[in-house]
Every structure is written in structure tokens, then in C-alpha cells.
N, C-alpha and C positions, 0 to 999 in steps of 0.2 A: 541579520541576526547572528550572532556568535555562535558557536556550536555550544550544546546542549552539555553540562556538567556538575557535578554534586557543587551545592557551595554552600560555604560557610560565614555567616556574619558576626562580624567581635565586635563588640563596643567596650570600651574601656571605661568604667565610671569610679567615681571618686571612692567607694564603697564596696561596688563589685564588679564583675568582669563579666559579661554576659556574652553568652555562646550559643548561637541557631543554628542548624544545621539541613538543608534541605536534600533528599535523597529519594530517589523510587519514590517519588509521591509523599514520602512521608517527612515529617517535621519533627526532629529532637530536638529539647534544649539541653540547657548546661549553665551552672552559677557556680563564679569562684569568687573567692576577696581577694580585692585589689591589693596589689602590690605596688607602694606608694613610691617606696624607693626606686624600684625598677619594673613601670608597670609593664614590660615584654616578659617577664617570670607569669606572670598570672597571666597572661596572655597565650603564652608557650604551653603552661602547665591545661589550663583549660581548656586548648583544641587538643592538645595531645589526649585527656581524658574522654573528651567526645570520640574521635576518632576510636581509640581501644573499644571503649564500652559498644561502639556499633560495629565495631569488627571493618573501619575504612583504610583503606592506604593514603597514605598524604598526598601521593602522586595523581589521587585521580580526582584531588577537589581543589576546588580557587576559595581563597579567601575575600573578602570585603572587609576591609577592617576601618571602624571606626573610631579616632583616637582622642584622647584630653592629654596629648602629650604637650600639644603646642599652644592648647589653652592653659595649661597649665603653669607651662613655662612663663608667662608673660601678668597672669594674675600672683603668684606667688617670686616675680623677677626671678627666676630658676635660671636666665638664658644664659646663652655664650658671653663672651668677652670681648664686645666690639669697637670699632672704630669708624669714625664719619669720614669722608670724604666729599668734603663739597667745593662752590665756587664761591673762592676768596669774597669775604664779609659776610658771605651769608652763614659763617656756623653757629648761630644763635635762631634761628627759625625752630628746632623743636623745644628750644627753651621758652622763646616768642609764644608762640601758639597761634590761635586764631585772636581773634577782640571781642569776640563772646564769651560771656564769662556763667556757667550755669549756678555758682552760689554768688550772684552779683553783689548781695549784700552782707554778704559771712564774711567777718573781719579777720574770723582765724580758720579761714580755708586754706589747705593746703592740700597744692598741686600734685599730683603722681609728680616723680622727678624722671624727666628724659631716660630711656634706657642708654644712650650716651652721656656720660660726663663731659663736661667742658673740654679736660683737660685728653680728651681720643676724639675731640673733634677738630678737622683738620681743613683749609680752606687753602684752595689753587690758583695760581693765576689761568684763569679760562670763561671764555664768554661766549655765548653761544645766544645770537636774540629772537624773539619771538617768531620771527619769518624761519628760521633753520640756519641762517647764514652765521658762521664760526666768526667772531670779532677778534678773539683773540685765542689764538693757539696755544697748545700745552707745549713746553719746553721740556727738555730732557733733564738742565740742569734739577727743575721743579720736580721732575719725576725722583730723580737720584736721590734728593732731598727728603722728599716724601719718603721714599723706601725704607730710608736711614732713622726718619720717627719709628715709622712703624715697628719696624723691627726688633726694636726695644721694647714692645707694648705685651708681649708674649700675649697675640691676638688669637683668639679662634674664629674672629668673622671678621670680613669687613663690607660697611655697606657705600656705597658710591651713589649722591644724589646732584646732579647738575640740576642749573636753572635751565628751562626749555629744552632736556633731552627726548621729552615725550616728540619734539617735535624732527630734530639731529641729535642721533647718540652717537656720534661720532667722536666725543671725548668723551663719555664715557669710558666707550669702547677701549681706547687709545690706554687710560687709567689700568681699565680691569687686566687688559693683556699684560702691561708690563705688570704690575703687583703679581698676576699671577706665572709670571715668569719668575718673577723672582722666588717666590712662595708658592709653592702649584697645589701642597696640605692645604692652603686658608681659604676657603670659601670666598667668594665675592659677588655681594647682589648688587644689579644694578637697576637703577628708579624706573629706565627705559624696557627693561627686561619683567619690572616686577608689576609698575600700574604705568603702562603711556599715555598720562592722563594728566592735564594743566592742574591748579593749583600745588605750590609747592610744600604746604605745610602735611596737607595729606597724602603727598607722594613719597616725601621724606619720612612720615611717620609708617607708612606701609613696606616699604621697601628696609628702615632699622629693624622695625619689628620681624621682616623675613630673614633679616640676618641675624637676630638674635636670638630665635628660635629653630634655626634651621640644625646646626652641629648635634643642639639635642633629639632632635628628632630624626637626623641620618643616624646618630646610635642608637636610636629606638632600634628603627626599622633594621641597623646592620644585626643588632641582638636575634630581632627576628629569623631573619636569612641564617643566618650562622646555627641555629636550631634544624637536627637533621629532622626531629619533627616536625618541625613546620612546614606546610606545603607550600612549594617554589613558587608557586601561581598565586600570585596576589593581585587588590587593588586596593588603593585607599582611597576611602570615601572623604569629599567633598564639603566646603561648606553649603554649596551650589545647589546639594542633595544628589549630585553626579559622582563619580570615581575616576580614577586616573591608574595607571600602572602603577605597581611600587616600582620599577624600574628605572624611572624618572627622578628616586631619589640615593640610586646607587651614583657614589662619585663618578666622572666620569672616566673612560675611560682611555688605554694610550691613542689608538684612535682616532679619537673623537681631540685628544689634547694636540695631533699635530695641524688640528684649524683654530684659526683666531677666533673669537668671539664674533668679531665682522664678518666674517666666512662664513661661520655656521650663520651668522641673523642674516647675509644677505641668500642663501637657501633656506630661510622660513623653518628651521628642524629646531628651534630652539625658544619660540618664544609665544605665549608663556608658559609652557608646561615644563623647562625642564624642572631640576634641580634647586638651580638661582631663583626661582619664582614661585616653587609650587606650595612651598610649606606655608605658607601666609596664609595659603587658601583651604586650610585643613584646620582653621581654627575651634569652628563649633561642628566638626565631622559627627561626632556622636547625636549630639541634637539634631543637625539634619537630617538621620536615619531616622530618628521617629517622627518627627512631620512627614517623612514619605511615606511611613507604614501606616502613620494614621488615617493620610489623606488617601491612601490606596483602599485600607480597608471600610473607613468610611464610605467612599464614594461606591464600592462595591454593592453594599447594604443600602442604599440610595440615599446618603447626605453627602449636600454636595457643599453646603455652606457652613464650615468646623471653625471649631477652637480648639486646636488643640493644647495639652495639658497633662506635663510632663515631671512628673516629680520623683525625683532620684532621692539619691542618699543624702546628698550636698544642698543640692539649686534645684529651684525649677525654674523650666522654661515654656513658655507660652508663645502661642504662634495662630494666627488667621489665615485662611484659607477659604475665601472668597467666589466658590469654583477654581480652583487652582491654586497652587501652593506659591504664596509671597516672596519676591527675589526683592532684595537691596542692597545697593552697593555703601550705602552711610552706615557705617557700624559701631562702636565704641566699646572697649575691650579694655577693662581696668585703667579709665581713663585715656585712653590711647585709640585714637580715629584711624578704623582700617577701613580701604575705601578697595575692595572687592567684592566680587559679587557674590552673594550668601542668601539664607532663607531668613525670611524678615520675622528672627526670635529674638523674644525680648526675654532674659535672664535674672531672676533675685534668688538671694543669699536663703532661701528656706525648701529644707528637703526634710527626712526622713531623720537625718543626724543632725538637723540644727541646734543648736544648745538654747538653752532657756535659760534665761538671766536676769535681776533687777539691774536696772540701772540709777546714778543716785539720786536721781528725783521718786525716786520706788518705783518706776512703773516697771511692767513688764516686758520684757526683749522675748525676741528670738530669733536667731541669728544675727547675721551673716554668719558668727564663727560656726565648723562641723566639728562633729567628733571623728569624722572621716571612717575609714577601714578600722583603723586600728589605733585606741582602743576600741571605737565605736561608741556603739550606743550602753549605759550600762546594765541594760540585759542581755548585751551576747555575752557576758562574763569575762571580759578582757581589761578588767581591771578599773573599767571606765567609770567616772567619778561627776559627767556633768549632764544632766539631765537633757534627753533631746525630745523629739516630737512624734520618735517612735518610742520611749520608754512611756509617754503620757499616754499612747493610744493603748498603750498592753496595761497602763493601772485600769483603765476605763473599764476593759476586759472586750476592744474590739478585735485582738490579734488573737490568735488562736498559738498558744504558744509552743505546744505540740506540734502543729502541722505548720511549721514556719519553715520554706526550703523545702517543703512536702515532707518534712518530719526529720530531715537532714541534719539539722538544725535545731537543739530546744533552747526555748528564751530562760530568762529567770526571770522569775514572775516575782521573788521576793524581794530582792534588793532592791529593784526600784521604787518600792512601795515606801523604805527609807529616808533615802534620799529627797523623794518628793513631799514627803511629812515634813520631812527638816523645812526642804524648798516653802511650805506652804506655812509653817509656822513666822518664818522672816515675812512674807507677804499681808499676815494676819488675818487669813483664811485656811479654810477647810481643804483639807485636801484633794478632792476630788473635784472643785471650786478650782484649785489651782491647775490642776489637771487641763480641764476645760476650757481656762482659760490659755492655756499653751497652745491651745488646741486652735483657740477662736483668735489667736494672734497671730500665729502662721494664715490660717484663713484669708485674714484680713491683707496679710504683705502681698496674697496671692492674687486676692481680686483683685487689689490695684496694679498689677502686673496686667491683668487681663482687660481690665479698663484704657490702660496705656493705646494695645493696638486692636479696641474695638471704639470705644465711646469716645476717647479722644479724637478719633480719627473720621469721626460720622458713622459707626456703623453703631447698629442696634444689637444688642447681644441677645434678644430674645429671637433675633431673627437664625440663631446659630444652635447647632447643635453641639457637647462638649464632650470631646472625645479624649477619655483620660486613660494614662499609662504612667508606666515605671513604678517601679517599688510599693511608692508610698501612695500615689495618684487615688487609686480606689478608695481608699480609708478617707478620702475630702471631699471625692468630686462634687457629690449630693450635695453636700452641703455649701458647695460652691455656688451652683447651681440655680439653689434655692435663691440665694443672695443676691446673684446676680439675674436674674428673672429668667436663666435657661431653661424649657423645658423638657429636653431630654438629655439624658448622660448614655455614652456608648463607652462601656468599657471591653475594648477586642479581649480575645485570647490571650493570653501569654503575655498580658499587659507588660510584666517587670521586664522583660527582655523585647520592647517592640524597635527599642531601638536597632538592637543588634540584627532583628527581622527584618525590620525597612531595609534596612543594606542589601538585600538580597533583593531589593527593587530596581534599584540605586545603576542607570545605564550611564556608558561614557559620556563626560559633558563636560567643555570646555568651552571657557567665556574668552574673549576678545576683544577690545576697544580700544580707539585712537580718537584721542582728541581734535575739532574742526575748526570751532569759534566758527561759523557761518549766521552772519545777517538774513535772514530771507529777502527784506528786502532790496540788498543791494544786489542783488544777481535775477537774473530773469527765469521764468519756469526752467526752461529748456537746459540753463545753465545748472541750477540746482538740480534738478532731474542726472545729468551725467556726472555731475560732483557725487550725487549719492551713490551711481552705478561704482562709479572708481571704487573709491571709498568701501564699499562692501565688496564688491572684488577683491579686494587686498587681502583684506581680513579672510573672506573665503578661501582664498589659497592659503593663509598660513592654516586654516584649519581643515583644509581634506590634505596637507603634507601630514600636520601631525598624527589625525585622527589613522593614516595608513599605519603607523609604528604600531596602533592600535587595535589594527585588524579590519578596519572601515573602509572601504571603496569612497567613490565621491556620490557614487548612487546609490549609498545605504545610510547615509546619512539625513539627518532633519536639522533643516536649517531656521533658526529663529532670527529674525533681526528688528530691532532698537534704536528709539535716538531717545538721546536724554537733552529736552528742550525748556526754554524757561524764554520768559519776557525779559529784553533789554532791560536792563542795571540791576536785573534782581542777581543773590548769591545765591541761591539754589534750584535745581532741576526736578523737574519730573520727566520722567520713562514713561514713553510714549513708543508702541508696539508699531512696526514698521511692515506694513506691506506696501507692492505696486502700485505706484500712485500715478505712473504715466507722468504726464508734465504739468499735472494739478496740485501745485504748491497748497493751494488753498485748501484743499481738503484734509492735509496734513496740520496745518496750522488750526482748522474745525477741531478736531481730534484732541489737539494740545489744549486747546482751550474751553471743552467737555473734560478733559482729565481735571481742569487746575478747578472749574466748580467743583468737582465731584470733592477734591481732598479740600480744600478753603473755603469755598463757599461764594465764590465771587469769580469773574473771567474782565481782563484787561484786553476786552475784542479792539481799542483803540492803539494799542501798542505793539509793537512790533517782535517778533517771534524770534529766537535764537536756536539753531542748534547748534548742541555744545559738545557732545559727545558718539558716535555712533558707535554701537554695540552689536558684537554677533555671536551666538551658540550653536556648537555643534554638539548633536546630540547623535549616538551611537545605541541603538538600543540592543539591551541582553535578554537571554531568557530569564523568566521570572516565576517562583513559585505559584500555583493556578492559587487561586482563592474558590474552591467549590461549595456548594449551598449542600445541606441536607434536608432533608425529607421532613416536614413538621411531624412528630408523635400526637396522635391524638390524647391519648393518656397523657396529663399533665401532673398525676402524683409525683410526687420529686422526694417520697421516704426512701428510697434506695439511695439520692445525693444528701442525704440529713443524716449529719456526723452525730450532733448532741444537740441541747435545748438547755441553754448558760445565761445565767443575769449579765446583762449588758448595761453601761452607764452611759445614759442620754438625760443631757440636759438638768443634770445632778440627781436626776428620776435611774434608779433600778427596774428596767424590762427584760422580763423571758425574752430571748433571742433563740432563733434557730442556727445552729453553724451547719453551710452547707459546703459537701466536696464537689469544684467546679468540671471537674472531668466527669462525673456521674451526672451531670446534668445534661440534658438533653434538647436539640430544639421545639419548641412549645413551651417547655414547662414556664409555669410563672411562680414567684415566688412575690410573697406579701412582707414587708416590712413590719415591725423591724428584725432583720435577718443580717447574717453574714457569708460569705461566700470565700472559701481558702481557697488557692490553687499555688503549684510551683512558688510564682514568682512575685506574686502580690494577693492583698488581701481587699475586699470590696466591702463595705456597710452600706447597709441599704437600712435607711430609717425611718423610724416608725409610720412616718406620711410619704412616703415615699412607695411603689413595688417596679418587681424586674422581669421580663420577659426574654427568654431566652430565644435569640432567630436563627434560620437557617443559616448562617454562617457562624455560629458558635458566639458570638456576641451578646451582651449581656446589655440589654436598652431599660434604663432607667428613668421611672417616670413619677411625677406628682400624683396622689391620689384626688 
């Protein structure tokens, strides 16, 4: 365990900057609006604010910060300015793609285009075949030549993709040292360094993508550093739901520049955590902090089987959790397949600021576009002109528009009322019809999110419980809920900032994998038995080298291990959890073939077993704020948390509603629908058929009458 220290968790979101803060036992937050141009301003400016207001030194707390820098970058094409480097005929593979096609029959689909252009993709003479062995060697003239493109490209990344380097990166290597001899400012990822992992479409597309978002993000993070406020001691959180040093993404240094890239990878200090590789794997850092605080605090309160249900300003994101929180390495990020390993969230365009729109068949939109930070929504009063899904919840009269930021903040309650008349007169209804209906369209893009990774995948969602956060989360879950036959909702504390929380869960964790291609049955137990010993050996040593940079012994670590195995000629794997099997092949191959009924519904016991990939984690673990229970009140009047008693709009019907303050409530109390509940960071409705019981952990469990 690390030694014991104040810390701090950011989440950076598209709307606001969320700030946790844990100390002596106690828990402050903190909300700022993002700052879109330069989200380390609202980053900088709202630890620094925490910090004063508690009277803390910077020097005596670690940060966790989790970013939308690098998701940002690659949804909005924000990135650097790159170039490919591959093996001569292949620079057309991320134009290629794969032969799957998901709008098969759309005539006028159109493709994301390559974050490379044609004309900065570059191709080598160099061959390198499936066994490791070098066919053909890099010349120097070819190098000279190459140098001489580039150089004119006024590049800020460049990414380097051989065929079969997962297996010899030794021209890779060869590539990156001289480029970066020549250029030592330009950044250089290499496919070997970023995923060592066979197919080439998705090694090339993970490895561009870390180059194209990496320059932005070493200036995030130097913006950071460079701030005498900010505290020196950081880590940045993970897709994984783990952290990493921000160290790892300071350039390197002289140092560290008088070894080759060979040098350092044949001492194991390099790969894959530095620099070169790590920012790829920060893409959904923010949403993985709230699948860990969900599934922390859920599990605490005793649900072990969650959905969680995550609704920001922008997107929500949804996540399953099965006892235990979802890993996958197939991911797809504005068209673009990142094949690292992440918490299995699936993402749609509808938050808090989604706009509401006809489209020209008149129906009703809402979303993908936000009104983001700024202008926003138009009742924070920033001039903002397009209806979103938080001005519909405040015509209803579910936000309290006083206690919005705990009073920090007041809405305008009348300009939206405009707007939305206007809105509802084009649609040829009533406006609080129109209201409702913004209301029940987001709803609807939601469940089908949450249908994606429940029902489609065999599981029952009434067997789950829905554990809703962020912003806007409260204001739907019920009514999610209802829809989807769940019968309880758990909305934690401090919902609008759980993400930022979770980070403060968030222990070192670093993934690892080397592609095998192994037959089972061409090799004997005894054979495969010492293949897999090697095999994870390897891996183990490059992860207790790095994990020591980290502060980890090799005896303070927890070791996970993985194979991702599939049936001969099939194209895809399943992750099958890997313990001592001794020289019993077959129990392993049992195991693979229980997974593949469990997700398709059928097992190919006639066919022959592959593994394809083996996979290992090391995990570091930190201290972690305690989750303690309190004492149930027997006294369950809750008029001391009862702000006022306000017509609320349900289902075009006007009801007396109660508004209650969530900090005055207490564990036991229960409250009866239909009511509301204000706090900090979000707002809860609880509806008419609906009531809520407050438990020992501060938790608000939402039930059907």
C-alpha cells in the first residue's frame, strides 16, 4: 500500500470541471465550467479554489485527474499534425479498413476520413514475416529519403506501423531512433510500443490515434505542471479504471535520450507505459472514474449486479457490471477501433445540454449536438438560444432553480419558457407537451444504450440494479427504470461529481499483452503448459520493472492473467481469465467453451481451440477513502430537509411536489413521491408511483410503489 495522503480527484467534463477532495476523514467538493479552449484553466483554477477555501498546501496532496482531453481531441479531429510510416504497399490499410461494413445498405454513408491523409502516409522498403524473421532490411539510403519527406511536413507526431512488429520490432525500432535523431521535439509512437498485438488494421488505427492525440495532451498536462498551484504529485486516470504517473508523460529526458529505444525495450523500462503509448489509454479516463465509484459504492450497500448510468452535460454513458466491473479491449471512438484495454462503456450523444430539434420529416431530435459550457443551456443566461434537456426539465418545474450549485448558481426560469412556446408552436402542440416530449426522447436514446450492454448481450435488466450519477442522471433514472423493468434506482451522494470521486479509488494498473497464435492442438499439455509459463513470465517482468518506478515491490502487487481464445477460423475472441491449470489443456479449453454459450448461445465442443493473445495486469493498490455506514434515525419526519411544497409537471398533470435539501436528510428517512431532492451537484425526482429511502451509507434507493 502507498503511503497515506490527502487527495484530490478532477474530472474534466464537457460542461463542468468536477473537484473531490478527500482529507481527515472528511469529503469537500468543488464545480467549475469548463473551459473548452483550455480545459487545464478550469482545471488549475478549481483545485486551486478547493485547496484556499480548506486552508490545504498543494504539497501535501496527489491529484487523480481524469481527462476528456484525448477524447476530445479525436471526436472533434482537434489532434496533432501527423504522419504514417509504414511497410512499403501497405499505406492504404487505414483507408481500407476492415470488410465489415455497419451501414451495409446506406448508399450515402460516409466514412470518418483517416486521421492521416494520403498524402503524410509514407511506405518503406522493409519486411519483417510472421515468424520474426527480418526479410528485408531498412537501408539508410531509404531512411535519408524518408527524413527528407518529412521534414517538409512541419509535423508534430509521427506514428510508425510495420507489418508483424508485434512479433520483431526491430525495424521499427531502427525507423524511430534515426527520425528521432534527426528531430528529437517530434514525438514518435511505435505499433510495437503502443498495442503488440497481430491484426494490422487495428494496430495501425491505435497506434495513429496515440499519435495524434498525444502533443495535445503532453500540453495539457505541461499547462498543468507549469501551474505553481498545482500539486507536483499527480496521476492520471485510466481507461482501465487504474492510474499511471503523470510522469510518464513528461518528455523525456537527456538521460533517458542517451539510450536507443532498443536499449531502453531490451531493459523492459519502456513499454507500455511510457510516453509513446500511454495516451491512447486515457481516452474515456473520466467515465472510468464513475464506473469505479459506482461499482464501489454500490457494492458497499450490497448490489453486486449494477448498471451503471451516467449522464453529464454532453453524453451519457452506460456500463454493466456483473459482480465486477467490465474490461474490453474492442472499442470504437468516432468511428476509429481502439483495441486497448478499457471499462466496457457504451457512450450516446444525450446529456443535460443536448439540443432539441425537428428534423425535416418534423420529428423530434435530441442530440447528438450540446450547447456545451458555454453558451450552455439557455437558463444559465449566456446568451444561449437552443433549447436543451435541461431548460425542458426547469419548464416542467423539476429543478429547483434557486438551489442549482447549492444556490451558487440561479437559473432563469423565464427565458426558456419563450423559446419553448416558440419550439412548440413549429411542432403544433402545447408546450409543456413539447416539454415532455424532449424529455421522453432523450429517455428513449438512453434505454437503447442500456439495452446495447444488457439485453443484447443475454442479460436481464431486471435482474440489475441502476445506479445513476452526474448532473443530469437523477432527473431520469425513475423513469428509466420504470421502462426498463428495473426495480431499484441507487442514486450515491454527491451524484454530479461521482466521477471525480471514483478516481480517488482508482489503484495503479497496467495491462500488458503479446500476441501467440497457438493451436492447442498441435502441441502437447506439457508443451503448452511451459509456452504459457514463458509467455507470462515475460510480461511479468516487464510489469514488476515498471510497476517499481511506481513505488510497488514485486510482493505488493496483484497479478491478473488472460488469454483471449476463440475457435479456429473464427475473427474474433473471447477473454477467458487464466489461472494454474498444471498440464490440463482441457480444462482450459472447458472454460472457453462455457464462456462462448454464456455470450452466443451455442459452444463448437467439436472444434478446435486457439489462443490468440495472452494478457497480464498489474495491479498496485492505494489507500482509498473508507465508505462508512451511519446509525439508521428512528425518527423518519424529514420537515427539517423540506425546502418548499411547488406544482410540478408529470405527465402533462400539475402535482404538489415536495422539494427536499439532501444534506438534511438523514439515514431512515423515507420520502413518498412525487417529491424532489436538491443537492450540490445534481437534482433527483422521485415520481408520483414511485418512493425513496434513505440508507446507512447516505444513499438514496428508489423504489416502485
Amino acid at each position: 500500500m502507498q503511503t497515506q495522503r490527502k487527495k484530490i480527484g478532477v474530472d474534466t467534463g464537457g460542461t463542468f470541471t468536477d473537484i473531490v477532495m478527500h482529507t481527515n476523514d472528511s469529503l469537500f467538493t468543488h464545480k467549475v465550467l469548463s473551459t473548452p479552449q483550455n480545459p487545464a484553466h478550469a482545471v488549475i483554477q478549481g483545485v486551486g479554489e478547493i485547496l484556499h477555501k480548506h486552508d490545504t498546501n498543494p504539497e501535501e496532496v496527489e491529484i487523480v485527474h481524469g481527462s476528456t482531453v484525448a477524447t476530445n481531441a479525436l471526436l472533434e479531429r482537434r489532434g496533432a499534425r501527423i504522419a504514417l510510416v509504414t511497410t512499403k504497399g501497405f499505406e492504404d490499410v487505414l483507408e481500407i479498413g476492415r470488410q465489415s461494413r455497419p451501414n451495409l445498405y446506406d448508399f450515402f454513408v460516409e466514412r470518418p476520413a483517416p486521421l492521416v491523409p494520403a498524402e503524410r502516409r509514407f511506405g518503406i522498403s522493409e519486411r519483417t514475416l510472421h515468424t520474426g524473421e527480418i526479410q528485408i532490411e531498412i537501408e539508410t539510403d531509404a531512411l535519408d529519403a524518408l527524413a527528407t519527406q518529412l521534414a517538409a511536413l512541419e509535423l508534430d507526431a509521427i506514428a510508425i506501423c510495420f507489418l508483424f512488429a508485434y512479433v520483431n520490432p526491430k525495424n521499427e525500432q531502427i525507423v524511430a531512433e534515426y527520425l528521432s535523431s534527426r528531430k528529437p521535439e517530434i514525438p514518435v509512437s511505435c505499433s510495437h510500443e503502443v498495442l503488440p498485438e497481430y491484426r494490422e488494421y487495428a494496430r495501425f488505427s491505435t497506434t495513429v490515434a496515440n499519435a495524434y492525440i498525444r502533443p495535445t495532451l503532453e500540453r495539457h498536462l505541461s499547462t498543468l505542471i507549469a501551474s505553481k498551484q498545482f500539486p507536483k504529485s499527480f496521476r492520471l486516470m485510466l481507461s482501465n479504471g487504474g492510474s499511471v504517473s503523470g510522469r510518464i508523460f513528461q518528455r523525456s529526458s537527456q538521460a533517458e535520450n542517451l539510450l536507443t529505444r532498443s536499449q531502453r525495450s531490451s531493459q523492459a523500462e519502456n513499454l507500455p507505459y511510457r510516453s509513446e503509448s500511454a495516451g491512447i489509454r486515457t481516452v474515456l479516463s473520466g467515465p472510468a472514474g464513475g464506473v469505479l465509484g459506482a461499482f464501489e459504492i454500490a457494492k458497499t450497500a450490497g448490489y453486486n449486479q449494477i448498471i451503471t448510468f451516467d449522464m453529464g452535460g454532453t453524453s451519457t454513458d452506460v456500463s454493466l457490471c456483473n459482480n465486477g466491473i467490465s474490461l474490453t479491449t474492442e472499442s470504437t471512438i468516432s468511428g476509429l477501433p481502439i483495441k486497448v484495454p478499457l471499462i466496457d462503456i457504451h457512450t450516446v450523444g444525450a446529456g443535460g445540454g443536448s439540443i432539441a430539434s425537428v428534423d425535416t420529416g418534423g420529428a423530434l431530435r435530441v442530440g447528438p449536438e450540446s450547447a456545451g459550457a458555454n453558451p450552455g443551456p439557455i437558463c444559465y443566461g449566456n446568451n444561449g438560444e437552443a433549447i436543451t434537456v435541461t431548460d425542458a426539465n426547469l419548464f416542467l418545474g423539476r429543478i429547483a432553480a434557486t438551489q442549482f450549485l447549492g444556490g451558487a448558481m440561479s437559473l432563469d426560469t423565464h427565458k426558456p419558457g419563450a423559446y419553448i412556446e416558440k419550439f412548440a408552436s413549429h411542432l403544433g402542440i402545447p408546450p409543456l407537451q413539447a416539454a415532455d416530449g424532449i424529455l421522453k426522447v432523450a429517455n428513449a436514446a438512453m434505454e437503447r444504450a442500456i439495452k446495447v450492454i444488457s439485453v443484447e448481450r443475454g442479460y436481464d435488466t431486471r435482474d440489475f440494479t441502476l445506479v445513476s450519477f452526474g448532473g443530469a442522471g437523477g432527473l431520469h433514472a425513475a423513469f428509466m427504470a420504470e421502462n426498463l423493468g428495473i426495480g431499484t434506482v441507487l442514486i450515491p451522494p454527491n451524484g454530479g461529481l461521482l466521477s471525480a470521486y471514483g478516481m480517488l479509488f482508482a489503484d495503479v494498473i497496467k495491462d500488458y499483452s503479446q500476441t501467440v497464435l497457438w493451436q492447442l492442438e498441435k502441441s502437447s499439455n506439457e508443451e503448452f503448459a511451459k509456452a504459457l509459463d514463458a509467455g507470462f513470465d515475460a510480461l511479468l517482468i516487464r510489469a514488476e520493472t515498471e510497476m517499481k518506478t511506481e513505488g510497488f515491490t514485486p510482493d505488493q502487487l496483484k497479478v491478473n492473467c488472460s488469454l483471449d481464445m476463440r475457435y479456429a477460423g473464427q475473427s474474433y475472441e473471447l477473454n477467458i481469465p487464466y489461472h494454474s491449470i498444471g498440464k490440463e489443456v482441457q480444462t482450459l479449453v472447458d472454460r472457453f467453451h462455457a464462456a462462448h454459450a454464456q455470450r452466443f448461445g451455442y459452444a463448437r465442443t467439436d472444434a478446435p481451440a486457439e489462443v490468440v493473445n495472452l494478457r497480464l495486469t498489474a495491479i498496485g493498490e492505494t489507500d482509498k477513502p473508507p465508505i462508512q455506514p451511519t446509525p439508521l434515525v428512528s425518527d423518519t419526519d424529514t420537515s427539517e430537509a423540506r425546502i418548499s411544497q411547488t406544482p410540478v409537471i408529470f405527465e402533462n398533470a400539475s402535482l404538489s411536489t415536495d422539494f427536499y435539501r439532501r444534506e438534511m436528510l438523514r439515514p431512515g428517512n423515507r420520502i413518498v413521491g412525487p417529491a424532489i431532492v436538491t443537492e450540490f451537484s445534481a437534482t433527483t425526482v422521485i415520481p408520483a408511483n414511485f418512493f425513496a429511502v434513505v440508507d446507512a451509507y447516505q444513499n438514496l434507493i428508489l423504489t416502485k410503489k
